[in-house]
LOPARO-527140 format. One line per field, with one value per atom (N, C-alpha, C): x, y, z; residue number from 1; atom name. Coordinates in nm, 2 decimals. Layout:
N
east: [X_...] $
north: [Y_...] $
up: [Z_...] $
pos: [NUM_...] $
site: [CA_...] $
% end
This chain:
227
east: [0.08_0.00_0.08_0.18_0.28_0.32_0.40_0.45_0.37_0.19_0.12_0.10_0.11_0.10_0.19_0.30_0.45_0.44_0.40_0.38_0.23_0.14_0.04_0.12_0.20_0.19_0.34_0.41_0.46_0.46_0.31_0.33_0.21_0.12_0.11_0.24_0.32_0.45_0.44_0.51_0.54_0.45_0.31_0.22_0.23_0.26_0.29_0.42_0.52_0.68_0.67_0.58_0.59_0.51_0.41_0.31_0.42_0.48_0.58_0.74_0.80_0.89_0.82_0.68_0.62_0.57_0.51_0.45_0.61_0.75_0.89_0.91_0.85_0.90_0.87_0.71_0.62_0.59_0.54_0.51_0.37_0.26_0.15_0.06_0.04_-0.05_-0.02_0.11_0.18_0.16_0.23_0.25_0.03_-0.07_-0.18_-0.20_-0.21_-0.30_-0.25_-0.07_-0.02_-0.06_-0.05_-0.06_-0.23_-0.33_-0.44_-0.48_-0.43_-0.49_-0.41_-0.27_-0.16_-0.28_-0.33_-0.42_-0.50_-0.60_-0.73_-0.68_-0.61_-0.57_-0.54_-0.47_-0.42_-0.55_-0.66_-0.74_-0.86_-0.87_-0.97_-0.90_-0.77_-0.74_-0.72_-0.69_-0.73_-0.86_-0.93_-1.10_-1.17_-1.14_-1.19_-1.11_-1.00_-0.93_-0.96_-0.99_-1.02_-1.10_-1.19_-1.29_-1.27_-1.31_-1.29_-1.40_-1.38_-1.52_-1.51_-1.61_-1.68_-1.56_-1.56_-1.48_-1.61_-1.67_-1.78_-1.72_-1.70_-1.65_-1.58_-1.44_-1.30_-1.31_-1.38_-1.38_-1.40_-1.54_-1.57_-1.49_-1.43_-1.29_-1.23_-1.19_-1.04_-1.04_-1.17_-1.24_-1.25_-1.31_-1.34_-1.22_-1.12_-0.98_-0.93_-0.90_-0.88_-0.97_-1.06_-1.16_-1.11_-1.16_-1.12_-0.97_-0.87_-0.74_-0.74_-0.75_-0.73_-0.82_-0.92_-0.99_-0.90_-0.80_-0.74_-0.65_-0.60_-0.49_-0.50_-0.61_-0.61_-0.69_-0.75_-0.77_-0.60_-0.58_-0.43_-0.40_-0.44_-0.37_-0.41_-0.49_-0.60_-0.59_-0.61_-0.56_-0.45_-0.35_-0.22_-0.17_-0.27_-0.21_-0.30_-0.41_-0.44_-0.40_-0.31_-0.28_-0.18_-0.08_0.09_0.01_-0.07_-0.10_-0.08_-0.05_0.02_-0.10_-0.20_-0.30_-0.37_-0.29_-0.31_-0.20_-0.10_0.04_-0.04_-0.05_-0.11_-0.21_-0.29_-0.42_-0.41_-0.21_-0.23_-0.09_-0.11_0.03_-0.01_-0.09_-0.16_-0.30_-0.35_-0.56_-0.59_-0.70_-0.76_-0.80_-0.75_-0.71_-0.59_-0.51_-0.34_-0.33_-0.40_-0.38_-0.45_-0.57_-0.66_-0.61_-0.55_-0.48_-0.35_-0.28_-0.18_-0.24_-0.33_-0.33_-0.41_-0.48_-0.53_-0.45_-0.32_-0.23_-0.13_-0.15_-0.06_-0.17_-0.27_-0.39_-0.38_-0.35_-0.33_-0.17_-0.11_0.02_0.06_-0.02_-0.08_-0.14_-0.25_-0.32_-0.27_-0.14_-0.09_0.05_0.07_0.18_0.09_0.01_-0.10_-0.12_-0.14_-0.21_-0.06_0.02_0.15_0.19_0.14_0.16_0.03_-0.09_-0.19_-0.23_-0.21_-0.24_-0.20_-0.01_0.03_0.02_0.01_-0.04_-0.18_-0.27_-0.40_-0.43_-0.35_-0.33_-0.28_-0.16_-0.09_-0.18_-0.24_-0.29_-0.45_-0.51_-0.63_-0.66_-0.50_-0.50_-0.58_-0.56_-0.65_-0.58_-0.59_-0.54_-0.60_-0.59_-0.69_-0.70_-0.78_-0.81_-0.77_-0.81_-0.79_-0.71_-0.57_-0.51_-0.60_-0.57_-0.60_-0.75_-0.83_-0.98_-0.95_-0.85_-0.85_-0.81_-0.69_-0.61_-0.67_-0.82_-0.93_-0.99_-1.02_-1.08_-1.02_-0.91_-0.79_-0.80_-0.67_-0.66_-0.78_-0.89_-1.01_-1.07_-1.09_-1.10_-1.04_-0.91_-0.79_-0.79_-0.78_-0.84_-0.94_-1.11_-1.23_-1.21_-1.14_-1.11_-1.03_-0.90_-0.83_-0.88_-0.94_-0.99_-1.16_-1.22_-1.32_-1.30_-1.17_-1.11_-1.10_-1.01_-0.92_-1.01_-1.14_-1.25_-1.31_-1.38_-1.44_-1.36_-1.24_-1.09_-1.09_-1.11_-1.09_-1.22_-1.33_-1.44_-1.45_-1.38_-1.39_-1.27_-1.19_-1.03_-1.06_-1.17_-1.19_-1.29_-1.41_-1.45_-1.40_-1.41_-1.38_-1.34_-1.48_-1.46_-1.40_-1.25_-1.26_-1.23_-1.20_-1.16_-1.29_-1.39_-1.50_-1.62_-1.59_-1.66_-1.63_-1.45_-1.41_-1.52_-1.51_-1.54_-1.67_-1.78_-1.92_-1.97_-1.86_-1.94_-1.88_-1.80_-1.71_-1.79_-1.81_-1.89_-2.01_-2.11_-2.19_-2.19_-2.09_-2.00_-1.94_-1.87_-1.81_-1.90_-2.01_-2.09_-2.09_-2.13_-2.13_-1.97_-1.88_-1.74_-1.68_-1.74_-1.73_-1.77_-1.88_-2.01_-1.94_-1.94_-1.87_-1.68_-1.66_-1.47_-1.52_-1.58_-1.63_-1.65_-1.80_-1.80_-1.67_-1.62_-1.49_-1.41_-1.42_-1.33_-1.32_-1.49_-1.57_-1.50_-1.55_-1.50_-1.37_-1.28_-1.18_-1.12_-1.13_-1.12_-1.23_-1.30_-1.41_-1.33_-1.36_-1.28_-1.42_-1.40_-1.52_-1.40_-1.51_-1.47_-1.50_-1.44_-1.44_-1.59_-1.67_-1.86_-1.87_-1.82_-1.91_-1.91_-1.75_-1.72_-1.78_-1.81_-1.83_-1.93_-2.05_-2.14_-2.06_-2.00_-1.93_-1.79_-1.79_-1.61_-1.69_-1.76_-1.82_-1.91_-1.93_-1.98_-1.86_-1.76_-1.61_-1.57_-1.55_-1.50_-1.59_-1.75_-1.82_-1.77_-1.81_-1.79_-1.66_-1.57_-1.44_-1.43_-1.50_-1.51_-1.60_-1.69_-1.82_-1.76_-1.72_-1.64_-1.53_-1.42_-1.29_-1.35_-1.46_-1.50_-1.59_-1.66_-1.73_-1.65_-1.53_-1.49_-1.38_-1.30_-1.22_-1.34_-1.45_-1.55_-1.57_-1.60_-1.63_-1.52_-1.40_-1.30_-1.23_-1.22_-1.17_-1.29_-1.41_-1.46_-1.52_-1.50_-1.49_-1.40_-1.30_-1.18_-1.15_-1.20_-1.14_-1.25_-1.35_-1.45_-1.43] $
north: [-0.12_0.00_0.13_0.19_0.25_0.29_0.21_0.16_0.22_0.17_0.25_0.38_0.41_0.58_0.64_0.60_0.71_0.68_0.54_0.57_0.66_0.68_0.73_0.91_0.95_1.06_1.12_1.00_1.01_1.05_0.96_1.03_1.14_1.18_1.29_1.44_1.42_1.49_1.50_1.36_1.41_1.47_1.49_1.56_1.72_1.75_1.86_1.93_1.85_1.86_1.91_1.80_1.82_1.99_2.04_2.09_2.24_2.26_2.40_2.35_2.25_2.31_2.33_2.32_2.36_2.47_2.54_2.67_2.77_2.71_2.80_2.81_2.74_2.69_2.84_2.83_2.92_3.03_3.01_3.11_3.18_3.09_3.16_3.19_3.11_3.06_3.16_3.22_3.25_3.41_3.47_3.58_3.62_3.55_3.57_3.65_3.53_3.57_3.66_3.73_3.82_3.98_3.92_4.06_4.12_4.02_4.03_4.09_4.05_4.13_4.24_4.26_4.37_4.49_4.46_4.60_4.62_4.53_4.51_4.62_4.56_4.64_4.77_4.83_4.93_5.04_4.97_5.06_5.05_4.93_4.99_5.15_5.09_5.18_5.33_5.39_5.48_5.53_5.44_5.48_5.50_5.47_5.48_5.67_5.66_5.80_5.86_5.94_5.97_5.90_5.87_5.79_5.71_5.66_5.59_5.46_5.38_5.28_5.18_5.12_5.03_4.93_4.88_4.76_4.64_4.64_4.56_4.56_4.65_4.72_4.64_4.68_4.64_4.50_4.39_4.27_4.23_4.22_4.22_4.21_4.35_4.36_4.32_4.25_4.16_4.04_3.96_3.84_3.87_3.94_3.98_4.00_4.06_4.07_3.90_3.83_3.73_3.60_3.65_3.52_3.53_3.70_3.69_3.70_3.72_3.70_3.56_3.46_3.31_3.20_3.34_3.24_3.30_3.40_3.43_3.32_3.28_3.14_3.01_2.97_2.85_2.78_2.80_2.71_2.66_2.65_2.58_2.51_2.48_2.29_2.25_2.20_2.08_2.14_2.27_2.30_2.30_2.36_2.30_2.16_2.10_1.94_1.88_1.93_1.90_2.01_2.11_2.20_2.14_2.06_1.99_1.90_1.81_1.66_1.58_1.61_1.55_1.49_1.51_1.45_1.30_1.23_1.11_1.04_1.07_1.01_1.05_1.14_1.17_1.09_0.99_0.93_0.86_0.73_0.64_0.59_0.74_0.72_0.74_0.82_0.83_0.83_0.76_0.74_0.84_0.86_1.02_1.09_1.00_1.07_1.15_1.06_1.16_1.26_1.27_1.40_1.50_1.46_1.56_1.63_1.57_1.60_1.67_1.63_1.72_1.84_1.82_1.97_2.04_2.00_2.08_2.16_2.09_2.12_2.25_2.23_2.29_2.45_2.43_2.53_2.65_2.57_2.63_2.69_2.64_2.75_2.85_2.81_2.95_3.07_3.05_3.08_3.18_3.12_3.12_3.24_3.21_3.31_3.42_3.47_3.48_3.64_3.52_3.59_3.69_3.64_3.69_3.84_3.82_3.97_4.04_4.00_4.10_4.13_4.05_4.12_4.23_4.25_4.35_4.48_4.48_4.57_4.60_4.51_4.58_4.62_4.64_4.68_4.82_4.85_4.95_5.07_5.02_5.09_5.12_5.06_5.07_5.12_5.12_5.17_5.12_5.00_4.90_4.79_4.76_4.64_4.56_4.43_4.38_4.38_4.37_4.41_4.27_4.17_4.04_3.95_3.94_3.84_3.69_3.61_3.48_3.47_3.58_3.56_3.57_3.64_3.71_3.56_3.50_3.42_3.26_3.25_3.12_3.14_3.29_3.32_3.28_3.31_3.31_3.12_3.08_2.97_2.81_2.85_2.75_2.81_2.91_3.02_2.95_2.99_2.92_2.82_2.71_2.55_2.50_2.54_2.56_2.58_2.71_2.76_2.66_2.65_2.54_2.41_2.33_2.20_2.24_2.30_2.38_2.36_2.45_2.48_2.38_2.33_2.16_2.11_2.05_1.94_2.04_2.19_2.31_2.25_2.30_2.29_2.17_2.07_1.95_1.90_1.96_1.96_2.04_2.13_2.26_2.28_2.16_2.17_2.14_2.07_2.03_2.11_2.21_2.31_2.38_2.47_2.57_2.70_2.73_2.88_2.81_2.80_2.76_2.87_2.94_3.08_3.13_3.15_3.27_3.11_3.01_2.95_2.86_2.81_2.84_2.90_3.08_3.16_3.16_3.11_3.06_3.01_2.91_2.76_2.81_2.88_2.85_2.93_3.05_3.18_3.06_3.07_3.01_2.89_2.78_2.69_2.78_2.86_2.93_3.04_3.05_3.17_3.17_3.02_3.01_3.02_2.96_2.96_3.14_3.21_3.34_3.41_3.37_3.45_3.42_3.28_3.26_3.35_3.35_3.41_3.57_3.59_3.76_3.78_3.69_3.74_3.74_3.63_3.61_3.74_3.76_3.91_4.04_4.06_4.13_4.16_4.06_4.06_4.10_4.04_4.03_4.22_4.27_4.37_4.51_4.44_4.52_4.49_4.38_4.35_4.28_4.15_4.11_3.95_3.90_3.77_3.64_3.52_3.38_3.37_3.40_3.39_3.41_3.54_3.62_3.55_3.44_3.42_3.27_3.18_3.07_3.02_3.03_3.02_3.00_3.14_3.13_3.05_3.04_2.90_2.78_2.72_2.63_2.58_2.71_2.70_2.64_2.75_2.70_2.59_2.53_2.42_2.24_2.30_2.19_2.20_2.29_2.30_2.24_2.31_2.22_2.08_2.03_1.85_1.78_1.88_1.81_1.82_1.95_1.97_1.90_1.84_1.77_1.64_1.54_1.41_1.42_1.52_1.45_1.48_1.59_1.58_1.45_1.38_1.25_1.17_1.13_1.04_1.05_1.18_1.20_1.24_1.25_1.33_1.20_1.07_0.99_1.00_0.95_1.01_1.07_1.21_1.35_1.38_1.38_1.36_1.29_1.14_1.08_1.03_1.10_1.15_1.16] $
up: [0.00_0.00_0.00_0.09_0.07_-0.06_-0.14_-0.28_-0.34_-0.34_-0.46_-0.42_-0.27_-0.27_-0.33_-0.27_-0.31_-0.47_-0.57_-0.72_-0.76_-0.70_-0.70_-0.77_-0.61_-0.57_-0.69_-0.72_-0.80_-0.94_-1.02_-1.11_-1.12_-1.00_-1.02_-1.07_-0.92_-0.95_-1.12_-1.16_-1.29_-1.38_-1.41_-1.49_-1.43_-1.28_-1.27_-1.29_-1.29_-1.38_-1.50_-1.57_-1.71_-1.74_-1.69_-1.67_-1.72_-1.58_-1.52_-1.60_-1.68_-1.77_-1.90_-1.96_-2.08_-2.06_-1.91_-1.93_-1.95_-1.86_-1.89_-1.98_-2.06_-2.23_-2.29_-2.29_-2.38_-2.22_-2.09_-2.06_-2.07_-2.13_-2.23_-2.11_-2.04_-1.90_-1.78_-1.73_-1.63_-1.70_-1.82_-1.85_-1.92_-1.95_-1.95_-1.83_-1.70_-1.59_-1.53_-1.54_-1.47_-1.53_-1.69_-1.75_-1.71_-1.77_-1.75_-1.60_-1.52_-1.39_-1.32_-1.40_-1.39_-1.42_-1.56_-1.67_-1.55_-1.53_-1.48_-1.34_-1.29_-1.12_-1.17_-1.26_-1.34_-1.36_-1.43_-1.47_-1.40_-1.26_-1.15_-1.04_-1.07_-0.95_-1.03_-1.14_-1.26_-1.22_-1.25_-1.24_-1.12_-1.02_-0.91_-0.86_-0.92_-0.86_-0.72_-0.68_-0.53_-0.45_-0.54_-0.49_-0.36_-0.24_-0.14_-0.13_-0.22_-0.24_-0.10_-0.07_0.10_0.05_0.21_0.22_0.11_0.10_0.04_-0.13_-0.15_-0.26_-0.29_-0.24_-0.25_-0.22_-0.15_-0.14_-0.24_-0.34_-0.48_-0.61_-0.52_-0.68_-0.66_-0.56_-0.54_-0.59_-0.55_-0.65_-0.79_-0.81_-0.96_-1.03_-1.03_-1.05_-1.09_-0.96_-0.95_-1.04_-1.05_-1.17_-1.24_-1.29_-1.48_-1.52_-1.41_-1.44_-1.45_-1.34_-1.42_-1.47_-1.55_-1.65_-1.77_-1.78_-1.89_-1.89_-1.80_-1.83_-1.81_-1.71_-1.65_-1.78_-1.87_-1.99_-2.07_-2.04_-2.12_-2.06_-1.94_-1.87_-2.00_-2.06_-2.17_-2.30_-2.33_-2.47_-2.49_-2.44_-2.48_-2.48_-2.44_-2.49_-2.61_-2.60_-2.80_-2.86_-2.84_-2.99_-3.00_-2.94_-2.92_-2.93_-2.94_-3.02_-2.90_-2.76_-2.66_-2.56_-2.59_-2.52_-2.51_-2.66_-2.63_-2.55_-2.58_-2.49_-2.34_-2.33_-2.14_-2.13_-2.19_-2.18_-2.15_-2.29_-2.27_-2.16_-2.10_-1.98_-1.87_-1.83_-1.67_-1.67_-1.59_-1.56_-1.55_-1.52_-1.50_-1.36_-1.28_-1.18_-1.14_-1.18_-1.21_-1.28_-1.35_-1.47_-1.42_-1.36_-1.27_-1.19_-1.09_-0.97_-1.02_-1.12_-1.18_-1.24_-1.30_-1.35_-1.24_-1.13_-1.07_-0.96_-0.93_-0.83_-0.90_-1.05_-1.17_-1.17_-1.13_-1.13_-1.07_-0.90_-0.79_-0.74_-0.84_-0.86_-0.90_-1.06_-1.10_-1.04_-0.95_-0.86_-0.77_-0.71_-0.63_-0.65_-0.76_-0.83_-0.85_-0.91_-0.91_-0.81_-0.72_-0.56_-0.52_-0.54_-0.46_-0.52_-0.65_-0.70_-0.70_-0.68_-0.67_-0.52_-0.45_-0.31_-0.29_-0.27_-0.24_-0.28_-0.45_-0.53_-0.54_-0.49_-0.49_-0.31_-0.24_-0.12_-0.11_-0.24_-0.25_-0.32_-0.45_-0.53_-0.47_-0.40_-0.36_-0.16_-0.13_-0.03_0.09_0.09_0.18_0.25_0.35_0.40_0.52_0.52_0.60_0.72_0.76_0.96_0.99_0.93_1.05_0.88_0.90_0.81_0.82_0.94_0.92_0.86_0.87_0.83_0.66_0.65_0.50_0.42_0.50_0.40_0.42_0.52_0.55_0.44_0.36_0.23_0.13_0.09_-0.01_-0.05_0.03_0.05_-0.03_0.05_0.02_-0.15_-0.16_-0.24_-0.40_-0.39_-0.43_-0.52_-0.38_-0.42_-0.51_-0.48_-0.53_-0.71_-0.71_-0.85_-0.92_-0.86_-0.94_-0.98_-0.94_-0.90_-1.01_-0.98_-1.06_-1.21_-1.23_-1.42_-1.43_-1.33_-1.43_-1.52_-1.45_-1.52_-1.61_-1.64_-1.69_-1.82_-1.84_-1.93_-1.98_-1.92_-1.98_-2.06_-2.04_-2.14_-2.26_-2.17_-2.34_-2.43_-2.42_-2.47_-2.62_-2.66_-2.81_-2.87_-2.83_-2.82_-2.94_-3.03_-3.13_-3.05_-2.99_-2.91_-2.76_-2.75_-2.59_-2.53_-2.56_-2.44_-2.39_-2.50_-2.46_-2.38_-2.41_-2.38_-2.22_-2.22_-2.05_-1.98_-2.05_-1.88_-1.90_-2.02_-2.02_-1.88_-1.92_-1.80_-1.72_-1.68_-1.53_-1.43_-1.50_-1.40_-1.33_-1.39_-1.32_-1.20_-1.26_-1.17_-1.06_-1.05_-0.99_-0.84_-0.92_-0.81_-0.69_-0.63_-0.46_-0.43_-0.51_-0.43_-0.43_-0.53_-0.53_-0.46_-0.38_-0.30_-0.17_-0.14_0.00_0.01_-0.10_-0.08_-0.07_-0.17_-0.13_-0.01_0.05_0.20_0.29_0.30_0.38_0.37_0.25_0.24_0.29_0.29_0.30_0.46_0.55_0.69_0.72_0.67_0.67_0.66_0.59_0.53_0.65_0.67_0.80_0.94_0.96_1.06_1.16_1.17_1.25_1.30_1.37_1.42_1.36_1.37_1.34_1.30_1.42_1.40_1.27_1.21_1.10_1.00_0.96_0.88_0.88_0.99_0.98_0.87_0.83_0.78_0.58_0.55_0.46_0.42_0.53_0.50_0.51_0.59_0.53_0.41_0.37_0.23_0.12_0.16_0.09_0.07_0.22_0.21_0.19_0.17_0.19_-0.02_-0.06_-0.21_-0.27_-0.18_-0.24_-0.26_-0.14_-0.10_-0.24_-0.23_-0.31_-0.47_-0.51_-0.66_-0.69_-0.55_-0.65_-0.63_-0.54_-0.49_-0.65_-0.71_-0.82_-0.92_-0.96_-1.04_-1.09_-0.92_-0.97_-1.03_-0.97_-1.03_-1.20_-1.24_-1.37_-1.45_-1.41_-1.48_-1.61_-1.54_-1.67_-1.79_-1.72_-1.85_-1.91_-1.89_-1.98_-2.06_-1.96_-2.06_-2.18_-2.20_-2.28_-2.38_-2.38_-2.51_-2.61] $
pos: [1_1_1_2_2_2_3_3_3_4_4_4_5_5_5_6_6_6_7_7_7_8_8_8_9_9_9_10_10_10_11_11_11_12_12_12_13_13_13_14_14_14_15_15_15_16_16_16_17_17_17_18_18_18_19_19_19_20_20_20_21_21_21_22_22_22_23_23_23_24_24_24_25_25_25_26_26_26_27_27_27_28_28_28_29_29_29_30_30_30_31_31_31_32_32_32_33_33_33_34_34_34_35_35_35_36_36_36_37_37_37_38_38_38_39_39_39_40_40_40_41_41_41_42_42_42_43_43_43_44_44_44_45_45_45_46_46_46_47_47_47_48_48_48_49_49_49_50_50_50_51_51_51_52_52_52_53_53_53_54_54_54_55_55_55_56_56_56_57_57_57_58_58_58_59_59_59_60_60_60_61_61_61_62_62_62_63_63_63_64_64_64_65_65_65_66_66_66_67_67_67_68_68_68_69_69_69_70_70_70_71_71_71_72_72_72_73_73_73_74_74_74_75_75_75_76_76_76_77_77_77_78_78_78_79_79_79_80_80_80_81_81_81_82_82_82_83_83_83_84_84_84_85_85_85_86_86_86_87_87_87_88_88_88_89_89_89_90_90_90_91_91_91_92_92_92_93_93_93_94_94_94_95_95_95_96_96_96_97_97_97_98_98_98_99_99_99_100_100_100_101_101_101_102_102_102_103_103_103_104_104_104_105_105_105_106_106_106_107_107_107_108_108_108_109_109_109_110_110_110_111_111_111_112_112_112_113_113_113_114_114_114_115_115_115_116_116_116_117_117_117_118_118_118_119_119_119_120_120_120_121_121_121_122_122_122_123_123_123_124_124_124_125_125_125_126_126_126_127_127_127_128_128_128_129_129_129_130_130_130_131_131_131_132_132_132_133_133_133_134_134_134_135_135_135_136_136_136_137_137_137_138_138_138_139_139_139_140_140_140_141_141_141_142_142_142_143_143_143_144_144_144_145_145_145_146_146_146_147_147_147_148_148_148_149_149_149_150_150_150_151_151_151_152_152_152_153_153_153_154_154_154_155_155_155_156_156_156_157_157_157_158_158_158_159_159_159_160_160_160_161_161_161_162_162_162_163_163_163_164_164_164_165_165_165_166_166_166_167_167_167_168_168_168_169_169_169_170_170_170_171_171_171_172_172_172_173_173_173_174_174_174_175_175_175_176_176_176_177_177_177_178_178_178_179_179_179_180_180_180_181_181_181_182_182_182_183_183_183_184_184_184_185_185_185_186_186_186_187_187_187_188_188_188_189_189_189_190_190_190_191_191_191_192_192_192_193_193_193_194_194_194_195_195_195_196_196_196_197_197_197_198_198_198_199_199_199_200_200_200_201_201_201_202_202_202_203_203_203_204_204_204_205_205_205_206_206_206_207_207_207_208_208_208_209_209_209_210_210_210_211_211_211_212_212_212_213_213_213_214_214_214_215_215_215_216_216_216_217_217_217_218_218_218_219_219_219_220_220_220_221_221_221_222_222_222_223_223_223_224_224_224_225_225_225_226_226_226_227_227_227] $
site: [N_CA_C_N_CA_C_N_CA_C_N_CA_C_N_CA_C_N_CA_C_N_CA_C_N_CA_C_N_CA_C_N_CA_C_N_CA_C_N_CA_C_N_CA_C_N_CA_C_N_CA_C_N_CA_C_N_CA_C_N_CA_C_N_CA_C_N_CA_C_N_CA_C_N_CA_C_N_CA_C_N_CA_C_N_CA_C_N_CA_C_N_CA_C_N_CA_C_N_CA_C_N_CA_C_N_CA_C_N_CA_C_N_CA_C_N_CA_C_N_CA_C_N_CA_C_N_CA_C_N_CA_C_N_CA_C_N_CA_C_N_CA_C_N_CA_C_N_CA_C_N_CA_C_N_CA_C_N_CA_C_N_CA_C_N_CA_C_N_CA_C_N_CA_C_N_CA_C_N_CA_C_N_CA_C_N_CA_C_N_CA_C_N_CA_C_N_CA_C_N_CA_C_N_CA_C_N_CA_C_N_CA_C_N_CA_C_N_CA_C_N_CA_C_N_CA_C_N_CA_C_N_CA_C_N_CA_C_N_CA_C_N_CA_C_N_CA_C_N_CA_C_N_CA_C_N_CA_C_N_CA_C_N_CA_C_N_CA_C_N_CA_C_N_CA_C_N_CA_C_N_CA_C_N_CA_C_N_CA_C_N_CA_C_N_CA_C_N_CA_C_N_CA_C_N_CA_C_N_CA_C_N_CA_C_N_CA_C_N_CA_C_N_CA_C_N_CA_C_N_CA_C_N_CA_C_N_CA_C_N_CA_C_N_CA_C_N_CA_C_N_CA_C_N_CA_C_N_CA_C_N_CA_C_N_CA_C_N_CA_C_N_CA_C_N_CA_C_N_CA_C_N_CA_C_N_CA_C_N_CA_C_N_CA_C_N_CA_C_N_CA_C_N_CA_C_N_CA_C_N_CA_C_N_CA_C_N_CA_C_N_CA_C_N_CA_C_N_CA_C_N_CA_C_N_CA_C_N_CA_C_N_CA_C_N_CA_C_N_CA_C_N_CA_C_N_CA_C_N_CA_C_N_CA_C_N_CA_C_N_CA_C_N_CA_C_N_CA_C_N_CA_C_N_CA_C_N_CA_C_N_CA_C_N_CA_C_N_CA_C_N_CA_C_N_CA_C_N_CA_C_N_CA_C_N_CA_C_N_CA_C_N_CA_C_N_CA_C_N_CA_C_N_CA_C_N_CA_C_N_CA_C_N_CA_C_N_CA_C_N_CA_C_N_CA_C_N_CA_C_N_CA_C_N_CA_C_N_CA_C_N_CA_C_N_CA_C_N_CA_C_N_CA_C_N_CA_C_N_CA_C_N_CA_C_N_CA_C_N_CA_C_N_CA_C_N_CA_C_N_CA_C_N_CA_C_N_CA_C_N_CA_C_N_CA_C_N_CA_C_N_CA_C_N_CA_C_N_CA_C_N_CA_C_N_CA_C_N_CA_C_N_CA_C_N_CA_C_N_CA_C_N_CA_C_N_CA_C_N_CA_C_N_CA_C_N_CA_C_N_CA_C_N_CA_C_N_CA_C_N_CA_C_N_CA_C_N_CA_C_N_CA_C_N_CA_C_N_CA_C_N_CA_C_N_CA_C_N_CA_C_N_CA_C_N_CA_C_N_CA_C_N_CA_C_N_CA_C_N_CA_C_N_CA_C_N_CA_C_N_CA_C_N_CA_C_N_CA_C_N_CA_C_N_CA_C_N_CA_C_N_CA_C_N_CA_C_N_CA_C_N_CA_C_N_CA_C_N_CA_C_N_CA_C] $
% end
């Protein structure tokens, strides 16, 4: 038992290897979602000018920022492996749980790189910072996860698709709304400044979603994929 974990966990590893030396290669995925929410932060914080918008506000655009920045990239786990032809070797190399789990871990790095450059800058440029961090980053975090795990399977449906870009962020929004609704609130707080209470109601929303979205996505993911 051991053995099949550590090969389990293994060749996940390697789908996410392979994953992060092809996005260094091209970059298309990493330089999308940075540029895309670079502008985006650029020309909220332009437009708002003196303006002093509610913490309600600024929670909203911090999500909002964050969606449509990695729906600009997180479609390329799965198109880039049918526009490189490479998606049958991945089919007839790892099950569909491995490739899931790799690309969804490959999701959440993105994500994650992501987060590291928009926090600080939408803290700087919007002149805000949070009252209570661990409430902020109980948001982020689960937030995060939900999204990644979310696209992977979204992506792996719409990778043969004609229109996949405009059609990605189709399906995803809607998929997406309660994990949006519960990270907004979290934020919301966070950013106000309240206690554990405020937030409970909405982190379990988070986290019951996360459980429920990656438990049916392993279930259905081999075969979506391999349609």
């Amino acid at each position: 038992m051991p053995n099949r974990s550590v090969n389990w966990a293994g060749r996940i590893a390697a789908v996410i290897r392979k994953d992060i030396v092809s996005e260094f290669r091209t970059r298309y995925a990493l330089n999308a979602i940075l540029m895309f929410a670079l502008v985006t932060l650029t020309v909220v914080s332009f437009s708002l000018g003196l303006l002093i918008p509610t913490k309600e506000i600024l929670a909203s655009l911090f999500w909002v920022i964050l969606f449509f920045a990695g729906m600009s990239g997180l479609a390329q786990a799965f198109i880039r492996e049918e526009e490189t032809g490479t998606a049958m070797v991945l089919k007839l190399s790892a099950d569909g749980t491995t490739v899931f789990f790799g690309k969804m871990i490959f999701n959440l790095l993105l994500l994650l790189a992501l987060s590291i450059l928009i926090v600080p800058l939408f803290m700087i440029l919007l002149k805000t910072t949070p009252a209570d961090w661990p409430i902020f980053l109980a948001g982020v975090v689960p937030g995060l996860t939900g999204l990644a795990g979310s696209t992977a399977i979204i992506a792996a449906v719409v990778s043969k698709a004609s229109a996949r870009g405009a059609l990605f962020t189709v399906l995803s929004f809607p998929l997406l709304l309660p994990l949006l609704a519960g990270a907004i609130e979290i934020t919301k707080v966070a950013f106000i400044g309240g206690g554990w209470a405020d937030v409970s109601a909405p982190l379990r929303l988070l986290i019951a979603y996360d459980v429920v979205m990656i438990t049916l996505s392993v279930m259905l993911f081999d075969f979506v994929w391999r349609q």
